[in-house]
C-alpha positions in Angstrom: 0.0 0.0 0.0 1.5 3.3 -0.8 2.1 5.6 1.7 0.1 9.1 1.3 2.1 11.9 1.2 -0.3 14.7 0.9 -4.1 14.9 1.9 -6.7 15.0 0.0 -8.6 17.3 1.7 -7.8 20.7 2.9 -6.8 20.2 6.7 -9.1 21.6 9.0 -8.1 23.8 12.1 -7.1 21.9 15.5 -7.8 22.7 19.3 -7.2 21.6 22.5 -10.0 21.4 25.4 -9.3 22.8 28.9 -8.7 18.8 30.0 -6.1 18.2 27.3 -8.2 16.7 24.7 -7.7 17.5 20.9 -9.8 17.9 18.3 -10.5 19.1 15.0 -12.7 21.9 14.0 -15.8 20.5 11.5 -15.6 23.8 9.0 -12.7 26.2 9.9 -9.7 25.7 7.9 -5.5 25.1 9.1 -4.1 28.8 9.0 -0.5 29.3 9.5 1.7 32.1 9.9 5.3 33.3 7.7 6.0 36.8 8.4 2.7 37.6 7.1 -1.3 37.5 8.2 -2.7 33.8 8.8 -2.9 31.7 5.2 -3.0 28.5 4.0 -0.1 26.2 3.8 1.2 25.3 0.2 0.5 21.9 -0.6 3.6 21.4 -1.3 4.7 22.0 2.0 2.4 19.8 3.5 3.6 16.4 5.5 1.9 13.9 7.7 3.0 14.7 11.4 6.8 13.0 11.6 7.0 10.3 13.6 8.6 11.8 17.0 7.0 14.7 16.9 4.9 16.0 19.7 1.4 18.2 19.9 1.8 21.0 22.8 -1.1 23.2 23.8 -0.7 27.1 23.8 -2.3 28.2 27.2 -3.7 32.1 26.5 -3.8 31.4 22.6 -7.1 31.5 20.6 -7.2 29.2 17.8 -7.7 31.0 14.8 -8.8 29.1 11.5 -9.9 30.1 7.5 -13.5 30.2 6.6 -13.8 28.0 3.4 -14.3 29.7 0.6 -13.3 33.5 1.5 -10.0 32.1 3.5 -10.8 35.0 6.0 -9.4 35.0 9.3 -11.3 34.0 12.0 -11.0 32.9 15.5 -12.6 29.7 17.3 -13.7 31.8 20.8 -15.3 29.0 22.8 -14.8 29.4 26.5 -12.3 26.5 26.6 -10.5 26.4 23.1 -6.9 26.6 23.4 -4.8 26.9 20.5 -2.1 23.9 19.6 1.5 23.5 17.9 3.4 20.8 16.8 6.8 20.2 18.1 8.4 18.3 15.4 11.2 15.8 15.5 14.8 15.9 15.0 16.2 16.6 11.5 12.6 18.5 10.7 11.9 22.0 10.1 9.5 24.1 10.4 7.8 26.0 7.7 4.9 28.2 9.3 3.7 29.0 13.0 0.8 28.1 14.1 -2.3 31.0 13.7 -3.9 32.6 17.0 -4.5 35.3 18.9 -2.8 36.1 22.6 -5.2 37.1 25.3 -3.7 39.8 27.6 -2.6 37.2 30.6 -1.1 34.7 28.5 2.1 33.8 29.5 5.8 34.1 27.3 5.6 30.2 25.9 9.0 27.9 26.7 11.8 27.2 24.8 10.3 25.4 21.7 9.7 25.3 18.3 6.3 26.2 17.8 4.8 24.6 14.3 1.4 25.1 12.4 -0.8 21.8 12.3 -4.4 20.6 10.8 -5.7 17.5 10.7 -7.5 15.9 7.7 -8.0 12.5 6.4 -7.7 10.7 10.0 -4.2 12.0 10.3 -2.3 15.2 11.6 -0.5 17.7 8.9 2.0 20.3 9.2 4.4 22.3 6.8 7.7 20.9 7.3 10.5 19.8 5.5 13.3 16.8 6.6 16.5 18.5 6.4 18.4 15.3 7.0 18.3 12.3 6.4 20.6 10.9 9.3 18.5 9.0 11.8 20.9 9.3 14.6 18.4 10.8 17.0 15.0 9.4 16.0 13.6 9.2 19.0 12.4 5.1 18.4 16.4 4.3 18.5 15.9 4.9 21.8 15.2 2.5 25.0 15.0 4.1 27.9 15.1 1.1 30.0 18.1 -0.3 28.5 19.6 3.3 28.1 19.8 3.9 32.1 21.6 0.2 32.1 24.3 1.7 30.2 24.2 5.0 32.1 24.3 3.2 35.0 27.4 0.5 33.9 29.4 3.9 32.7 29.3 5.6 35.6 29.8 3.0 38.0 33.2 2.7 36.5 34.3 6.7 34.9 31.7 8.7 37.8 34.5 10.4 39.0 34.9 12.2 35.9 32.7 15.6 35.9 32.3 15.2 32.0 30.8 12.1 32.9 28.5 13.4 35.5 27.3 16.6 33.4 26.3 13.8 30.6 24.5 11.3 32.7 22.5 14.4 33.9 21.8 15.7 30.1 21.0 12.0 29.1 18.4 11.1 31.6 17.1 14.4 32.9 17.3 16.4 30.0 16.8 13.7 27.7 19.2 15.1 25.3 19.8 12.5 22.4 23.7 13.5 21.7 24.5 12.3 25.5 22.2 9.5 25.0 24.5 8.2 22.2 27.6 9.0 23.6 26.6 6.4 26.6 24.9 3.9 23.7 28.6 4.5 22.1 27.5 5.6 18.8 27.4 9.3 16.4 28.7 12.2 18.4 29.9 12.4 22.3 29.3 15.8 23.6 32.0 17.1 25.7 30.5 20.1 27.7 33.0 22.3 29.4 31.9 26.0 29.7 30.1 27.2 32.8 29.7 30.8 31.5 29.0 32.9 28.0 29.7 36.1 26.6 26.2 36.2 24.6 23.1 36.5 26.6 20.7 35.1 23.7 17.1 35.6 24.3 16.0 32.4 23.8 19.2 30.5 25.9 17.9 27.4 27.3 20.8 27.2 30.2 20.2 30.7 31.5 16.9 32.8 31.6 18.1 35.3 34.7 14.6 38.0 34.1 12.3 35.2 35.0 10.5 35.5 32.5 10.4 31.9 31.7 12.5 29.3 32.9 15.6 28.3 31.5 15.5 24.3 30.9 18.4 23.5 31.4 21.3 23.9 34.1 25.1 24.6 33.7 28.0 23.1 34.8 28.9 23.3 38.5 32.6 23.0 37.7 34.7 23.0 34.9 36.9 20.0 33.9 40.2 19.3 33.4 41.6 18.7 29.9 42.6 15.1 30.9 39.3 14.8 32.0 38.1 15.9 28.6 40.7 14.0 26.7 39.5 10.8 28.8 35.8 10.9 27.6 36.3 12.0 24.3 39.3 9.0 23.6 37.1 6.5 25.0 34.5 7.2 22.4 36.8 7.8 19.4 38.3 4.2 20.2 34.9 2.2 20.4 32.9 4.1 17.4 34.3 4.4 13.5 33.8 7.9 12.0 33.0 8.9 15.5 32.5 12.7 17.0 33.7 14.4 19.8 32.0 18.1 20.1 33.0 21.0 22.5 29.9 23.4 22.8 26.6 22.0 24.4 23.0 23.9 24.8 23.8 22.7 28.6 26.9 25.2 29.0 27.9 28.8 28.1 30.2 29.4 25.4 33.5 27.1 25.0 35.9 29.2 23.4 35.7 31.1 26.9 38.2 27.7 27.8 41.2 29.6 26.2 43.3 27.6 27.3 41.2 24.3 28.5 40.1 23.8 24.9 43.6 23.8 23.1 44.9 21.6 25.6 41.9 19.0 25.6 42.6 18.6 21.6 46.3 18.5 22.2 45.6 15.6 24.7 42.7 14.0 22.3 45.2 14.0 19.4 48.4 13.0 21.3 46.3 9.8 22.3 44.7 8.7 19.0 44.4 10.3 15.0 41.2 8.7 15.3 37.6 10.5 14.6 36.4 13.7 14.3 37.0 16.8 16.5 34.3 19.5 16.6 33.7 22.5 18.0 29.8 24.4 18.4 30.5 27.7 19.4 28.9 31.0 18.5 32.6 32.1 16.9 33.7 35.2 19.3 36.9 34.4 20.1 38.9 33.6 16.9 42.4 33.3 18.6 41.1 30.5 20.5 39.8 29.0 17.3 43.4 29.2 15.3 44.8 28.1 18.4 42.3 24.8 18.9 43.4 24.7 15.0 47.0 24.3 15.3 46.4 21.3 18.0 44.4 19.4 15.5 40.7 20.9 15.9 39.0 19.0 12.3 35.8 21.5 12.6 33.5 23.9 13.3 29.5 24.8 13.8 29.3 28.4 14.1 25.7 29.5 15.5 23.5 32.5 14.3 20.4 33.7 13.6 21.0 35.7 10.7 24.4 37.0 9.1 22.8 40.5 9.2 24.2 42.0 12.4 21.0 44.0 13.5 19.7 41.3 13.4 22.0 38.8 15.4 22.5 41.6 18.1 18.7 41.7 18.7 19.0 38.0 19.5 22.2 36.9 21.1 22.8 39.9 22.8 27.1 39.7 22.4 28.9 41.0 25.8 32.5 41.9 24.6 32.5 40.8 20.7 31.5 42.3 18.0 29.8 40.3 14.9 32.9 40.5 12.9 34.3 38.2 15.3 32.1 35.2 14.3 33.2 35.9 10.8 37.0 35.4 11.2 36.6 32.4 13.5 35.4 30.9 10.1 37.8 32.9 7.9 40.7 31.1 10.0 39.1 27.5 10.2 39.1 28.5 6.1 43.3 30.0 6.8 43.9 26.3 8.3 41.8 24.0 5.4 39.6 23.1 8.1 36.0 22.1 8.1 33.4 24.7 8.4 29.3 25.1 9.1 26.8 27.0 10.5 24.4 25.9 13.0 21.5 28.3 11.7 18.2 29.6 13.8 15.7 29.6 11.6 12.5 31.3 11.8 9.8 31.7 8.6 8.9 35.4 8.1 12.8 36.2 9.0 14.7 33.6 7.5 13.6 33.4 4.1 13.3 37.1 3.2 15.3 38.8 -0.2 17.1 40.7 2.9 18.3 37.4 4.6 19.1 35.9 1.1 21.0 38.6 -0.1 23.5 38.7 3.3 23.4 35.2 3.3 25.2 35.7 -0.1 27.5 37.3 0.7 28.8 35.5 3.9 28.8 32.4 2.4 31.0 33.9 -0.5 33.0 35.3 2.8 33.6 32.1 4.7 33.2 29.4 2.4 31.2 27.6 3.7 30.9 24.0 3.5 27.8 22.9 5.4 24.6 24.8 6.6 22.9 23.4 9.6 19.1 24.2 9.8 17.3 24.1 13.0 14.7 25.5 14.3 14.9 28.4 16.6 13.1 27.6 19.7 11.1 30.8 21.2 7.8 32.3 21.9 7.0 33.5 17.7 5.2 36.8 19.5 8.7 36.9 22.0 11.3 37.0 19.0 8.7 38.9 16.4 8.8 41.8 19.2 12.6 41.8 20.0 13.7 42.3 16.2 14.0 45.4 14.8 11.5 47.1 13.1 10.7 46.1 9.8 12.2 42.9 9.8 9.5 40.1 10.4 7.5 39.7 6.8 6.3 37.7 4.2 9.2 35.9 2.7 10.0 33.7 -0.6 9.4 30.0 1.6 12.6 27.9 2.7 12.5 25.3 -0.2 13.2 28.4 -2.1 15.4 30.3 -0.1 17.7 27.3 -0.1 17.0 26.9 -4.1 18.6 30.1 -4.3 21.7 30.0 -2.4 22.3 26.4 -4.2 22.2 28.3 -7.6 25.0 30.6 -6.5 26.9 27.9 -4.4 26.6 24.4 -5.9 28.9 22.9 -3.5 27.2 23.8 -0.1 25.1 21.3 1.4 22.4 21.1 4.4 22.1 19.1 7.1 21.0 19.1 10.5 23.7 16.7 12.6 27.8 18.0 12.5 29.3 15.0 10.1 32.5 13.3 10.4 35.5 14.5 8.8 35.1 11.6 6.4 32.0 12.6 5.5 32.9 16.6 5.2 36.0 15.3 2.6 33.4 13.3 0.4 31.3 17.3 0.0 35.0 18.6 -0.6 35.5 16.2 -3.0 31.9 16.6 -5.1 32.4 20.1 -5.1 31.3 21.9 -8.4 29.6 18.3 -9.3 26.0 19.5 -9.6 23.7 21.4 -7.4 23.6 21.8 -3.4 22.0 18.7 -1.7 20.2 18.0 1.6 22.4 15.8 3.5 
């Protein structure tokens, strides 16, 4: 039986009762939100709910759907309709928010991804696009019971190391998939380090000092050694081929603070093995850290940012001592030493895939030569970041599919993904560069 890959019906607009409960609306249609007022997803655009993806409910929100027909705006106002999102699942993004209206004493929403969905032919549909095809952290690879087992057998023999204990913490209380591998011994071992950050991003998950929300995660208590480093990242180099080892976790501040921890640990990590892949996720303001980390054997880098246009990456990371030119020669030097080099970029429709974006996207990747961009989706109240941009800036854009159409055109070489690769994998994109258009990897 083939598998149906879009619905054959319009899909209808979907609610939440007071007690949890979700339903679909019998007339109103799915609206979603780009930049722009409430519309109709492209069919195109259109997927079933991905496997792994959760449904969250939108307390203060009042669902707003299409009347058939005129496609006009209106909103569901029953006493207990709440308005709902889809959360979607790793490797996914997001390609519209979901339509409603805030009431007055609604609260600022957590840190997620908040995703338009309808439902039509028995099923649940949002518009999304898989960015990558790498299954690492599908969420049914997972067994939680025989997970903690292997938690439990690692740190009953390595729980002195604090790298250790920060990972047993992200892999069972914070459910964080990268941890969970590095204890399954597969992918990519995190190696968290940093218990402080000289960007005070809006929407950071390990800090939140206003109250405004909570932040849901906690930093390190205490930084590591570089042997203690060195002793969790060789471990899993050793046991896993093409394996990862990545400084720079949503659990800690920012790495490259480690000037001298993090050229050390890769020192140590390369004077023990030539094996595997050595990464680093930073957000790239400290490029004399980064030519250091180089010249001890650092393989690559994922450079994060909301947009290459500095208005509006201020807005959002907030940088304390940096400027945005800094971010650009931490890739310019990874680029100086033939290294590897990607972007771990925020996206958000409405921001993201404007002619403004595109046009600075241009010319950065022109700039830093980039070899990989990493699409995931910003996680933040929509209202929250809408309000904190500059003026001007949130609109009606060109879609992702062909935002990413038209940097491929200018760039055939660069690719997308959503997971950092293995240096084996980043020389097969060196070596199939100028050999047709940009893929999705």
């Amino acid at each position: 039986m083939q598998k149906q890959s879009r619905p054959l019906e319009r899909p209808r607009l979907v609610f939440a009762r007071a007690d949890g409960s979700i339903l679909d609306h019998p007339e109103l249609l799915m609206g979603g939100v780009a930049g722009g007022n409430p519309r109709l997803p492209a069919e195109l655009d259109l997927v079933p709910l991905p496997r792994g993806s959760d449904l969250f409910l939108l307390p203060g929100r009042t669902p707003l759907g299409l009347i058939p027909g005129s496609l006009t705006p209106q909103l569901f106002e029953e006493e207990d309709a709440v308005a709902v999102a889809a959360f979607l699942a790793p490797a996914w993004n997001l390609l519209m928010h979901p339509a409603y209206r805030t009431r007055e004493d609604a609260p600022t929403l957590p840190l997620y991804a908040y995703g338009a969905v309808g439902f039509a032919d028995d099923r649940f549909w949002v518009p999304a696009l898989r960015i990558d095809p790498d299954t690492r952290q599908d969420p049914w690879r997972f067994d939680r019971a025989r997970l903690e087992k292997q938690v439990s057998a690692r740190v009953a023999t390595e729980g002195g190391n604090p790298v250790i204990q920060q990972l047993e913490r992200c892999a069972l209380e914070y459910n964080c998939r990268a941890a969970q591998n590095f204890f399954i011994g597969r992918h990519e071992a995190p190696l968290p380090t940093s218990m402080a950050c000289n960007s005070k991003c809006i929407g950071c998950i390990s800090l939140q000092p206003d109250g405004e929300f909570r932040a849901s995660h906690d930093r390190l208590r205490r930084a590591p050694s570089a042997q203690d480093v060195a002793e969790v990242a060789l471990a899993h180099l050793a046991q896993v081929p093409d394996g990862v080892v990545s400084f720079g976790q949503g659990c800690e501040g920012e790495p490259l603070l480690g000037r001298e921890l993090l050229p050390e640990s890769v020192r140590l990590i390369r004077a023990g093995s030539e094996r595997g892949t050595i990464n680093c996720n930073t957000n790239g303001s400290l490029p004399a850290v980064v030519d250091a980390m180089c010249r001890e054997g650092l393989d690559a880098i994922r450079v994060s940012l909301n947009s290459p246009r500095r208005e509006i990456y201020d807005a959002y990371y907030r940088p304390s001592g940096y400027e945005f030119e800094a971010v650009r020669e931490s890739l310019r030097v990874m680029r100086r030493h033939d290294r590897y080099r990607s972007i771990n970029y925020l996206v958000f429709p409405g921001v993201t895939d404007t002619p403004e974006e595109l046009e600075a996207m241009l010319e950065f990747v022109a700039d830093t030569d980039l070899d990989l961009i990493q699409m995931r989706n910003l996680n933040i109240d929509p209202e929250l970041y809408r309000r904190i941009l500059p003026e001007g800036s949130v609109h009606e854009g060109m879609g992702l599919r062909r935002f990413m159409e038209e940097l491929s055109g200018h760039f055939p070489h660069l690719r997308y993904g959503y997971f950092n690769p293995s240096r084996e994998r980043y020389a097969e994109y060196r070596m199939a560069r100028g050999a047709g258009s940009a893929t999705s990897e």
